[in-house]
C-alpha positions, 0 to 999 in steps of 0.5 A, a space after each residue: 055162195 058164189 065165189 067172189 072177186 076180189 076187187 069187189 070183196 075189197 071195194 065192200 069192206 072199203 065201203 063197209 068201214 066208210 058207213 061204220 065211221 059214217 055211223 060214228 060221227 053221227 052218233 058222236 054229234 047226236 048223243 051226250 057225252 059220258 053216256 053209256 051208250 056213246 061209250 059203247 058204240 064208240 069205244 074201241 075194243 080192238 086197235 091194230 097198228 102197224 109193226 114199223 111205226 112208233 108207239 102213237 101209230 105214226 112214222 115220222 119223216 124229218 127233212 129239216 124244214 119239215 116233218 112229215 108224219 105217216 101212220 095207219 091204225 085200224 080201229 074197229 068198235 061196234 059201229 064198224 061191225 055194224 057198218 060191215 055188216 050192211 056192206 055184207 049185206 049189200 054185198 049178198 042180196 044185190 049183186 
């Protein structure tokens, strides 16, 4: 495999996790809820939030008159395997 640049390897997990999400709101509309397979494409097995933020994922900037929330938390779920799959796939057979 040849080597890669880095801005292209980013921009292919970038697009990986774009078609895994896109995978999961079309699933979360088109199957039933409680389903067995619903909940095992959409559950999350793996969730990795950042260190310096509270417990819900969110780092909460209170000015007074407002309150601005911060947070990022990765989710990864069947769905985004199956999303960065395609974008490895992508990646491999069309550059």
């Amino acid at each position: 495999m040849a080597r890669r640049d880095f801005k292209l390897l980013m921009l292919g997990l970038l697009f990986g996790a774009m078609i895994g999400t896109l995978l999961g709101q079309v699933l979360t509309f088109l199957l039933p809820d409680g389903s067995a397979v619903k909940t095992f494409f959409l559950t999350s097995f793996f969730e990795f939030p950042f260190a310096w933020m509270d417990g819900n994922g969110t780092k909460v900037l209170d000015l007074g008159m407002f309150a601005i929330n911060f947070g990022l938390v990765l989710r990864f779920n069947v769905c985004s395997i199956i999303g960065f799959s395609i974008a490895y796939y992508l990646l491999k057979y069309f550059r």
